[in-house]
LOFIDO-593448 format. One record per residue (C-alpha): x, y, z. Coordinates in steps of 0.25 Angstrom, whole numbers, padded with zeros to 4 digits, always signed. Layout:
BEGIN
XYZ/...
***
This chain:
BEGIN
+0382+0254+0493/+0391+0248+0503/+0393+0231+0501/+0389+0228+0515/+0376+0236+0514/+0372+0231+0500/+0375+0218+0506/+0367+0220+0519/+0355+0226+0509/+0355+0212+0501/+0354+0206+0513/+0342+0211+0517/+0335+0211+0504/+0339+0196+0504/+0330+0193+0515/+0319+0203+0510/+0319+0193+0499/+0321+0179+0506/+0308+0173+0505/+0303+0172+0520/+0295+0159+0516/+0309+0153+0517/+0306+0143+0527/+0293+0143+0527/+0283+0153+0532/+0286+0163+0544/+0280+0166+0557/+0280+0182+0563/+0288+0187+0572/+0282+0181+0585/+0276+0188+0597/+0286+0196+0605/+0296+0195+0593/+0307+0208+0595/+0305+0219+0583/+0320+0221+0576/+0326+0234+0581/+0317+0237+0593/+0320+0237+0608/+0316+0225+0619/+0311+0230+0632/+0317+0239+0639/+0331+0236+0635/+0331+0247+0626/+0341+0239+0616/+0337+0240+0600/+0337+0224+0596/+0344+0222+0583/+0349+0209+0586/+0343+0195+0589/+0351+0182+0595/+0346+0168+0596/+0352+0156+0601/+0359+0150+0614/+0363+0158+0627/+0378+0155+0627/+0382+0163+0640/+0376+0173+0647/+0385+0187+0652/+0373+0193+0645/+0368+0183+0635/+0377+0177+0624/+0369+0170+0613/+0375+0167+0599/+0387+0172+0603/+0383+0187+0607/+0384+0190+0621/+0371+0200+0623/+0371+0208+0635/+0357+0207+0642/+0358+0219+0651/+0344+0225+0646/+0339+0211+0640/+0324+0207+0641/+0323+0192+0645/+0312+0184+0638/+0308+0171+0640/+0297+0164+0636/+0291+0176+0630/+0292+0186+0642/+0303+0195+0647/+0308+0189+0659/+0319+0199+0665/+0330+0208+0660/+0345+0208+0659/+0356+0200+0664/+0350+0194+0677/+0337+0189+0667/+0345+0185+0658/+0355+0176+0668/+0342+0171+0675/+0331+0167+0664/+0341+0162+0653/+0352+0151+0653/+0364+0147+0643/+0357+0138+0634/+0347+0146+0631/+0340+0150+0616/+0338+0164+0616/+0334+0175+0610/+0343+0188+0612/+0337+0201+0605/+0346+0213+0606/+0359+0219+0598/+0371+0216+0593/+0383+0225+0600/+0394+0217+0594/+0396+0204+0585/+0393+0197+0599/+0389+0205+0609/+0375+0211+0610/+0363+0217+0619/+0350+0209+0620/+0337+0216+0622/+0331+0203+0623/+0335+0189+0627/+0323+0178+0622/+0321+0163+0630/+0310+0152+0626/+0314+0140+0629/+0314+0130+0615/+0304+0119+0622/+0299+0120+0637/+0292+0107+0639/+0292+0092+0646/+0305+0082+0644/+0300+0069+0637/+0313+0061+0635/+0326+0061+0637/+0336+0053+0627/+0351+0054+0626/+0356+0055+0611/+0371+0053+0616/+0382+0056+0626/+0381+0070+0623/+0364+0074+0617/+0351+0070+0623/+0337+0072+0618/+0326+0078+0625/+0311+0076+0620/+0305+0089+0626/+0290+0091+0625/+0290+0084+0611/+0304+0093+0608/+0319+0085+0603/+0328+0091+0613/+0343+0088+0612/+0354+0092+0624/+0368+0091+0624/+0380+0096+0634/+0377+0109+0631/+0364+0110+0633/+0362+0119+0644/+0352+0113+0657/+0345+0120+0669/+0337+0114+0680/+0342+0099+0675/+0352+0091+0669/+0351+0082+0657/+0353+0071+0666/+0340+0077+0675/+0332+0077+0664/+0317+0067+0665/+0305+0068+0656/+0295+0076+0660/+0302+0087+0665/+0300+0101+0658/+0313+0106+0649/+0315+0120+0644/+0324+0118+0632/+0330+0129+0622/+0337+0124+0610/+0339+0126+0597/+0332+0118+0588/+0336+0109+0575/+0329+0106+0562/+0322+0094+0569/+0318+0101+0581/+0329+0097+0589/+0331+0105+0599/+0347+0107+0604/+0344+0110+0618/+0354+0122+0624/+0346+0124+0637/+0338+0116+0644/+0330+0119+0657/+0321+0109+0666/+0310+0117+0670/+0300+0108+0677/+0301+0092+0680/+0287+0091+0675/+0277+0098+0667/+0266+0106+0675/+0252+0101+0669/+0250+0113+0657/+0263+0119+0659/+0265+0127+0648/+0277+0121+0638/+0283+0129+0627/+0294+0124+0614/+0298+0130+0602/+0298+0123+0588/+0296+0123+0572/+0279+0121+0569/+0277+0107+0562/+0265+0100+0560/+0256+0113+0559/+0241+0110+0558/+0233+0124+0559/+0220+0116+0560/+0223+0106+0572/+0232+0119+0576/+0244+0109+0580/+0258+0109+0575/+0272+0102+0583/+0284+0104+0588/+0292+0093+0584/+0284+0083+0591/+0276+0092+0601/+0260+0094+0596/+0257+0109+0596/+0242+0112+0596/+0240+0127+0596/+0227+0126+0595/+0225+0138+0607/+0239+0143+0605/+0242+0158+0602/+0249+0158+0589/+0258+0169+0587/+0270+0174+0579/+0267+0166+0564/+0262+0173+0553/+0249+0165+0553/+0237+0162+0565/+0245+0149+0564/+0259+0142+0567/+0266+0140+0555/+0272+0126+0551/+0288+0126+0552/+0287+0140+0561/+0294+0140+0574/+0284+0140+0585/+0285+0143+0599/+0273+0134+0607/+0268+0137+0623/+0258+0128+0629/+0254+0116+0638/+0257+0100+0635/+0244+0092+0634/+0252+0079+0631/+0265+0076+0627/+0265+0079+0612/+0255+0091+0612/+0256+0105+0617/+0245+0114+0617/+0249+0128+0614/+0246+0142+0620/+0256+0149+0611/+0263+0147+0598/+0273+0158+0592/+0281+0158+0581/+0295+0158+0585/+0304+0167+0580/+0317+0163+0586/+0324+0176+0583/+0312+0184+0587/+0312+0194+0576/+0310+0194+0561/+0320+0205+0559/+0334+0209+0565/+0349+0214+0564/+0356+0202+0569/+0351+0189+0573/+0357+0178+0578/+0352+0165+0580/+0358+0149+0583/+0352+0138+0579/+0352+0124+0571/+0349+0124+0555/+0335+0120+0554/+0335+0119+0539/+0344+0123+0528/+0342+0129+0513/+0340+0136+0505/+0355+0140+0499/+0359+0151+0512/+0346+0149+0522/+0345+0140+0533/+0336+0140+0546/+0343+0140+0559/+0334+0136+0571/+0319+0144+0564/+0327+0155+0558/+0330+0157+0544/+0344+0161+0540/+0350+0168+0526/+0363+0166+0523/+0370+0174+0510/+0385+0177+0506/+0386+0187+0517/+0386+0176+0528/+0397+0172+0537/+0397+0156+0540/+0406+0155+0553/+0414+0142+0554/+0401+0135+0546/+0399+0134+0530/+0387+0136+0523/+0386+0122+0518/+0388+0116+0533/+0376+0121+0536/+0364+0112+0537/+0352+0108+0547/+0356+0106+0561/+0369+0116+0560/+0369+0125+0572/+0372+0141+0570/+0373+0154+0574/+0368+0164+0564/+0369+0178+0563/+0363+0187+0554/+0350+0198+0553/+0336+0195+0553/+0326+0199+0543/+0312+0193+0543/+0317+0182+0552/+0329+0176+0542/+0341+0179+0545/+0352+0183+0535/+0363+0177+0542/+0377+0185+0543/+0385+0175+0550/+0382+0159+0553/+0390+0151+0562/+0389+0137+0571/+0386+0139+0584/+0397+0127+0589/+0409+0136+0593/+0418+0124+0589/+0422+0118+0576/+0431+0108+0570/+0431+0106+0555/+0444+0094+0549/+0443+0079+0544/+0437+0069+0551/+0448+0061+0559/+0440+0051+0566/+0426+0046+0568/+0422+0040+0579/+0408+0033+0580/+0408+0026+0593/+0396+0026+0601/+0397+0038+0612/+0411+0042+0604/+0405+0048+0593/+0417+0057+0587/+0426+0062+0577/+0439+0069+0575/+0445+0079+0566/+0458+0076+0558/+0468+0088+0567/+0457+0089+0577/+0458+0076+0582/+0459+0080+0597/+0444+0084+0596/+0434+0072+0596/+0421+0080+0590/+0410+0071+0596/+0396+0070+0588/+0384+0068+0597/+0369+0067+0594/+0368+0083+0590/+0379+0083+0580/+0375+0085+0566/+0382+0082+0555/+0382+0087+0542/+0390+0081+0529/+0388+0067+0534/+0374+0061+0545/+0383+0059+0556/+0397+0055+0562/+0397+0040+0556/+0398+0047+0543/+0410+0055+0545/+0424+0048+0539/+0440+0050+0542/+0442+0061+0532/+0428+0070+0532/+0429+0083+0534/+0422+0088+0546/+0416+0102+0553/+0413+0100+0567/+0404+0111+0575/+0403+0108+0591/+0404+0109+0606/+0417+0106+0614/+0415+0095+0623/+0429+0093+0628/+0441+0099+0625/+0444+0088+0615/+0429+0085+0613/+0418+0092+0602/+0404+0089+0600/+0399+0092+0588/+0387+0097+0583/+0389+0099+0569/+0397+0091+0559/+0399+0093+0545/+0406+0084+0535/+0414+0086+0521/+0422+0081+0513/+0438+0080+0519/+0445+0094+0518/+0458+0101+0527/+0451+0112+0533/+0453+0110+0549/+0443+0120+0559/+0443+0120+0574/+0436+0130+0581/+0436+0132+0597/+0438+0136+0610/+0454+0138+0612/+0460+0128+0624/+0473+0136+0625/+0480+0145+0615/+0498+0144+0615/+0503+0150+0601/+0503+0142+0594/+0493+0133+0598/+0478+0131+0601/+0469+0120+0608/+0457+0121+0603/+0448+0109+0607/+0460+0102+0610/+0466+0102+0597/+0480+0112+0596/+0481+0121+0584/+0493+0126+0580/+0492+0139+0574/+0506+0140+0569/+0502+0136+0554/+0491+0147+0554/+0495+0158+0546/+0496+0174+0547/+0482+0178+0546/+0476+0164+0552/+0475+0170+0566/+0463+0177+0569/+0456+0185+0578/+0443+0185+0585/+0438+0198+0577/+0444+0192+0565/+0457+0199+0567/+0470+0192+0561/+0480+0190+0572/+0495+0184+0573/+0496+0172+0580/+0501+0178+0592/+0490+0188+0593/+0481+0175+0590/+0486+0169+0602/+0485+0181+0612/+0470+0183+0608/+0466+0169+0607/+0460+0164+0623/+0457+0151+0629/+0443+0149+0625/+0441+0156+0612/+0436+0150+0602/+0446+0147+0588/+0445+0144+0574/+0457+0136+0570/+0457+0131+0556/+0467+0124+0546/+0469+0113+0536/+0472+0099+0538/+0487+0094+0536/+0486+0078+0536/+0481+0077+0551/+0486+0091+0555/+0479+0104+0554/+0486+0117+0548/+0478+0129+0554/+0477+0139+0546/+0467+0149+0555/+0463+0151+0569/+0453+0162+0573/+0448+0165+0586/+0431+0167+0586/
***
């Protein structure tokens, strides 16, 4: 029997075997949950493939870095088809969105959605505003911790617009605390209509099946006359992800009409699945849950600019992998953050509203810490000293400038990492974020291709464009890096 097969075989019966009781008990598939392998509508297109996370673009869709095109695609948002194809898609969904996109895979990146999926994460009143720094502020949304940042994506108001007591759509991903990491956010109304209906997504705590109340974070449910759907009871399930419709009657309760176990990838069972989201808890050896889905990881697995061991709660990802009774078996695992800087900590600067650090030959990037960052290795940026080790993931900010949202500290070591979008390209140097690499010291063999495909340098600098994105990495020499091996992603 061929390797691959008896490999993909052991797979399978490694999940047949995973006890399902893992984190706790399940729910079922919901109502209106796809069925793997069948069609949606009339677009006549065999699903085999399911995609959750954050609309990058449209020209189609793009989400998770798939670009799926949405010729035939059904539109749903909250729970009912609300056009087809392109124009629908352009005109009821935005950049910033979390979405579902149900389909196939035509390429590594490319695909064809059946089925795009929109419900807002909470659709309630604002009650405060209060800004955590120069760069993050916090939103209290109908009992809800919101968090916003430069890249959160707003319609209908600025941050600066915003009051209490005007009604925000808010999609996000959500942390382990409940934290939601706002990526769109939409003012719908500037008040809220007496027993206009509110909506929010969340993990059941508090559960009492005789006073038939649970919360959301700090939002009382009482579902007393709700319709419970979706769990694998009459009942919610304590620690199940619950999606709750109803009306306000004060402002800490909500009285439910519908509560549905969420199933954020729709389906129990799929070919491919792909999902963004933060680490909500972490262990055993090789499992994690990322955002209310569990994810296997074995020897097959490809970690992507990440290691196994830098993985902890709050670490944001991209996995990919197949579905089988709602765990996937992760093929590949990655950080959403396209940029990445990885040397020995240079400088620290703890200056209120200056909040930064450098790396030893990266110093022309000031990596700034806000609010959001996490850190891993040490509790925060006062405990980082001249000489540590560090592995930043973040945003650009400036061309000088990162913001980072993940930081992980070690022990000192030489290995240099910087990864990002290319500022100009002349053999045989790179800017890249404003640092130059000098590619003369990198060896026959160290130029490579976006396919994967070892090139000469000249061939390197004839493919490379203004705006790709790079993997430069090399070794300290004193205060200088040696690189060693650049690749274009």
């Amino acid at each position: 029997m061929d390797a691959t097969v008896k490999e993909k075989i052991f797979r399978v019966l490694l999940l047949a075997i995973m006890p399902l009781l893992f984190f706790g008990c399940g729910g079922g598939g919901g109502a209106g949950d796809g069925v793997a392998g069948g069609g949606i509508g009339g677009s006549g297109i065999t699903v085999s493939a399911v995609s959750s996370g954050t609309v990058t673009n449209f020209g189609s869709v793009i989400v998770n870095d798939v670009e799926f095109d949405t010729t035939k695609a059904e539109v749903v948002v909250a729970g009912g088809v609300q056009g087809t194809g392109d124009a629908a898609v352009t005109s009821l969904l935005s950049r910033g969105m979390v979405v579902r996109v149900e389909g196939r895979l035509d390429g590594d990146t490319i695909g064809t959605a059946a089925r795009v999926v929109y419900n807002p994460t909470v659709e309630g009143p604002l009650e405060s505003i209060t800004t955590l720094d120069d760069t993050v502020t916090e939103l209290i949304v109908m009992g809800q911790t919101v968090r916003v940042d430069d890249r959160t994506v707003f319609r209908n108001a600025t941050l600066d617009a915003l009051v209490a007591g005007q009604v925000l759509e808010v999609s996000g991903l959500a942390d382990a605390a409940g934290t939601i990491f706002a990526t769109y956010v939409n003012k719908k109304a500037d008040g809220l209509a007496l027993n206009a209906p509110v909506a929010l997504k969340g993990v059941i705590d508090n559960l009492d099946t005789v006073a038939r109340r649970f919360t959301l974070n700090s939002l009382a449910i009482d579902y007393t006359s709700a319709t419970v759907s979706g769990f694998s009871g009459a009942s919610p399930l304590q620690g199940q992800p619950a999606a709750v419709k109803g009306r306000l009657i004060g402002p800490d309760t909500l009285v439910a009409t519908s509560v549905a176990f969420e199933n954020e990838l729709g389906r129990d069972d799929i070919d491919t699945a792909d999902i963004e989201g933060f680490i909500t808890q972490f262990g055993p050896t090789n499992r994690f849950r990322l955002g209310t889905v569990v994810i296997v990881t074995d020897g097959a697995t490809v970690f992507q600019d990440v290691l196994p061991a830098d993985l902890s709660p709050g670490t944001r990802l991209k996995v990919r992998g197949s579905l089988n009774s709602r765990i996937i078996l992760a093929d590949a695992v990655a950080p959403v953050e396209k940029i990445k800087l990885e040397s020995n900590a240079g400088s620290v600067d703890l200056a209120p509203g200056r909040r930064s650090l450098t790396l030893v030959g990266l110093s022309p990037v000031a990596i700034k810490t806000n609010a959001a960052t996490r850190f891993t290795g040490v509790a925060g940026l006062d405990q980082i000293v001249i000489g540590d080790h560090v592995t930043v993931f973040g945003k650009s900010s400036a061309p000088d400038r990162v913001i980072a949202t993940k930081v992980l500290v070690k022990p000192a070591m030489d290995q240099v990492v910087l990864k990002g979008p290319v500022e100009s390209a002349t053999s045989p140097d790179l800017e890249i974020l404003g640092v130059t690499v000098d590619t003369s010291s990198i060896p026959a063999g160290g130029f490579i291709a976006k396919n994967g495909q070892v090139l000469t340098a000249a061939e390197f600098f004839a493919a490379v464009q203004t705006g790709d994105t790079v993997n430069a990495k090399g070794i300290l020499s004193g205060v200088s890096v040696e690189w060693k091996q650049i690749e274009i992603e």
